[in-house]
C-alpha atoms as one frame of an Amber mdcrd trajectory, in Angstrom:
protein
 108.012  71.186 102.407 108.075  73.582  99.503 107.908  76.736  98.842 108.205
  77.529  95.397 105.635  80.772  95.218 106.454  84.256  95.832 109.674  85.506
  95.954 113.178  84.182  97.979 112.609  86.351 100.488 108.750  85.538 100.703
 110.158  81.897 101.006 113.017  82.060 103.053 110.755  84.178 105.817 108.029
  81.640 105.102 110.495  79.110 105.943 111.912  80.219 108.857 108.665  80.280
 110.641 107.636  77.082 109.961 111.204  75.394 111.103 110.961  77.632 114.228
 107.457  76.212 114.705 108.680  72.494 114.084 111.309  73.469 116.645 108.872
  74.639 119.688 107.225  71.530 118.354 110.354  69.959 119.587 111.184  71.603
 122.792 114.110  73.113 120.541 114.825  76.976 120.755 113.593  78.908 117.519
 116.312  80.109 115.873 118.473  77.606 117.095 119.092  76.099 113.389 121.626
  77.519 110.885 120.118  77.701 107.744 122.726  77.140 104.782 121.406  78.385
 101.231 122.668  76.370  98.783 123.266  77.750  95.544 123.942  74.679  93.461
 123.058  75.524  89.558 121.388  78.887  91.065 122.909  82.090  89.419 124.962
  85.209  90.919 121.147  87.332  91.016 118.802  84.766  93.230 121.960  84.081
  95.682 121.669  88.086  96.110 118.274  88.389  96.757 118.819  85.297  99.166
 121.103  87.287 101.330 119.453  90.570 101.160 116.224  88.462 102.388 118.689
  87.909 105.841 120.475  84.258 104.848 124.191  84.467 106.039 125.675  81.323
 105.058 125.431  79.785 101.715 126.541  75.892 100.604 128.182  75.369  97.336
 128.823  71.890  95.411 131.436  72.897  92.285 134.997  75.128  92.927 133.828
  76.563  89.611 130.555  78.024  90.162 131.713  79.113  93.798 134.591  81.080
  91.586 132.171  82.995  89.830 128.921  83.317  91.991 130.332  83.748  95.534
 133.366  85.945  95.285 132.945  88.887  97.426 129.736  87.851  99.090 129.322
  88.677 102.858 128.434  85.356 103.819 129.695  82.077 105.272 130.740  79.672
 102.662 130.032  76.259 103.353 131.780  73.313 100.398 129.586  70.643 100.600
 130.795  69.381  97.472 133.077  65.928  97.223 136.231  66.868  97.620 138.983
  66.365  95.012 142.508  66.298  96.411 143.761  68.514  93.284 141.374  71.274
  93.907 141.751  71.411  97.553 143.645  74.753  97.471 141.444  76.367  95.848
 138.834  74.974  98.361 140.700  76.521 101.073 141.231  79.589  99.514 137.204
  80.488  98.486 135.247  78.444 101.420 134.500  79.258 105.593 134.173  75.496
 106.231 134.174  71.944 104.347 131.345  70.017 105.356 132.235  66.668 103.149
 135.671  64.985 104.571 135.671  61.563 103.901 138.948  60.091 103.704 142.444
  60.496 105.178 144.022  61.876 101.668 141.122  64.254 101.055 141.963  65.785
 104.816 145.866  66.023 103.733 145.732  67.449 100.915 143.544  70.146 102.913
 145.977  70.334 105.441 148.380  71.176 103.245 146.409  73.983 101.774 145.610
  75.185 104.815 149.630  75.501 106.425 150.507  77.353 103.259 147.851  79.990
 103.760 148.720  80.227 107.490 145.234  79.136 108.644 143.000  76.793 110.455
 140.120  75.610 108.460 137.041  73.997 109.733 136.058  70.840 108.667 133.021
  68.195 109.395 133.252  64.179 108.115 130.576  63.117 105.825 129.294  59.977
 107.311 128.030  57.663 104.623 124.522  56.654 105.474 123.002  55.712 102.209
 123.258  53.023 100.123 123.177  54.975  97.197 124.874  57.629  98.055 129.601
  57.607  96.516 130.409  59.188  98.962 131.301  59.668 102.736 133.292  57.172
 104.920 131.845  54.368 106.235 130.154  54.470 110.000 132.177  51.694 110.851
 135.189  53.445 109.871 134.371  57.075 111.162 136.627  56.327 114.139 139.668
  55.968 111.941 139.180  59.238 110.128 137.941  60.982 113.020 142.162  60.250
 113.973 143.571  60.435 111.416 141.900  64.501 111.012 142.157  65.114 114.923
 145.816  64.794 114.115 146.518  67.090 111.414 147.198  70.633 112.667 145.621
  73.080 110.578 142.124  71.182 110.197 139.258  71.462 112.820 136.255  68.845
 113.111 133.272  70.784 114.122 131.302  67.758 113.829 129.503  65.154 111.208
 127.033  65.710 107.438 125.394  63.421 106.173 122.778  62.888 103.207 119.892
  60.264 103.184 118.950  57.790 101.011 117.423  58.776  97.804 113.399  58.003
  97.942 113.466  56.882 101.448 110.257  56.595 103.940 110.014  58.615 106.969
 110.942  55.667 109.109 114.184  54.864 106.884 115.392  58.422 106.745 115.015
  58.684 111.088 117.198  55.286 111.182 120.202  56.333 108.764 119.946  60.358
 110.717 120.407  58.253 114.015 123.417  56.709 112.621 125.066  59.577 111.336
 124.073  61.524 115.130 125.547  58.420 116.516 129.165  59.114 114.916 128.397
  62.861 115.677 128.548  62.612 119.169 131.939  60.211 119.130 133.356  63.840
 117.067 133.743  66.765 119.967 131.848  68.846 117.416 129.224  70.868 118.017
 127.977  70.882 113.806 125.244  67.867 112.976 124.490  68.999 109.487 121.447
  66.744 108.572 118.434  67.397 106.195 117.920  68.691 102.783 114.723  70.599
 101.456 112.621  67.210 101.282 113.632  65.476 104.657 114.221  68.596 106.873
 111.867  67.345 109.463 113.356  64.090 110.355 116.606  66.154 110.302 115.063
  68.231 113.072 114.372  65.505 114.782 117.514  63.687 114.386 118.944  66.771
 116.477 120.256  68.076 113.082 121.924  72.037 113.861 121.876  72.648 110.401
 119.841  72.542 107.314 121.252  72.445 103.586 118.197  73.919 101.790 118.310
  74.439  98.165 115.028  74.317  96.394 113.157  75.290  99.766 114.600  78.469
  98.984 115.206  79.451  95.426 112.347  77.373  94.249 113.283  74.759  91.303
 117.246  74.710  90.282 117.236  76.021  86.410 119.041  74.082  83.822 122.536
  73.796  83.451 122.347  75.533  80.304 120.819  78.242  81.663 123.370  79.444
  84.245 125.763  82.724  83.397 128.961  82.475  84.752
């Protein structure tokens, strides 16, 4: 589904309704979903209007633009960006939660961030469930990293993310969300972040508890060229 008429809060209103309908649709409770805005290539301005419209948690790929665009922002900020062990204090420092874990080193050099600013930071393991997709651990060795994170002090699995393929059918996009809810519930978490603004629905139905919408939101990304940071 998308939205790209009105205004962001026309849209993210709009939205809300119709994932709280697909919801009852589901025997799920409306409202039940957190909704996480993400503000990839988006500048400062729409993120603004985004949170005045009533979003509360917003997902971010690059340490650079969340730098610039996100500082000071009442929000919960998600990384859902790949995570690169020289930038991961920085991580810690800007972002709530990192949603995209996916290998021991990536974790430690987290964990370090995290004991030298005397916190615990929340973490879920992107599951690889794409064949196109660089990144995210394997399913078959979730259980390994799942460990190997368990056993680092200052980082908390809250649960699983995972993307799906690129251009898949409905039925193909339903199988590779069942794998990634299948390492989900080996995690203790409680976070199954599944679905994206073109596969939302299967997400849903997956038993996803949270949706990374982008364009569903601020309508079509503008070019890189056209960002002011």
């Amino acid at each position: 589904m998308m939205l790209e008429r009105g205004s962001i809060a026309d849209r993210y209103v709009a939205l809300r309704q119709v994932i709280d309908a697909a919801l009852r649709s589901l025997g799920r409770a409306p409202g039940s979903i957190r909704i996480v805005a993400v503000t990839k290539l988006q500048p400062r301005a729409p993120v603004l209007e985004a949170i005045a419209a009533g979003v509360q948690s917003v997902g971010e790929n690059y340490v650079k633009e969340a730098e610039s665009k996100l500082a000071g922002l009442p929000v919960r900020k998600h990384f859902i960006g790949h995570v690169q062990t020289n930038k991961a204090r920085r991580i810690c420092e800007l972002f709530d939660v990192v949603e995209s874990v996916d290998r021991i080193e990536a974790a430690r050099a987290l964990e370090r961030a995290a004991t030298a600013q005397g916190r615990t930071l929340p973490v879920l393991l992107q599951v690889n469930v794409s064949p196109t997709e660089r990144f995210g651990v394997h399913p078959a060795a979730f259980d390994d990293l799942l460990a190997g994170v368990r056993a680092l002090e200052h980082l908390r699995v809250e649960g699983v993310m995972a993307i799906a393929p690129a251009g898949a059918t409905h039925e193909e996009t339903l199988r590779a969300f069942g794998t990634a809810r299948a390492c989900f519930e080996r995690s203790g978490g409680e976070v199954l972040s599944l679905g994206m603004s073109g596969d939302w629905r299967e997400a849903l139905a997956a038993g996803s508890t949270e949706l990374r919408l982008g364009t569903a939101i601020f309508g079509p990304r503008p070019a890189k060229e056209a960002i002011r940071r």
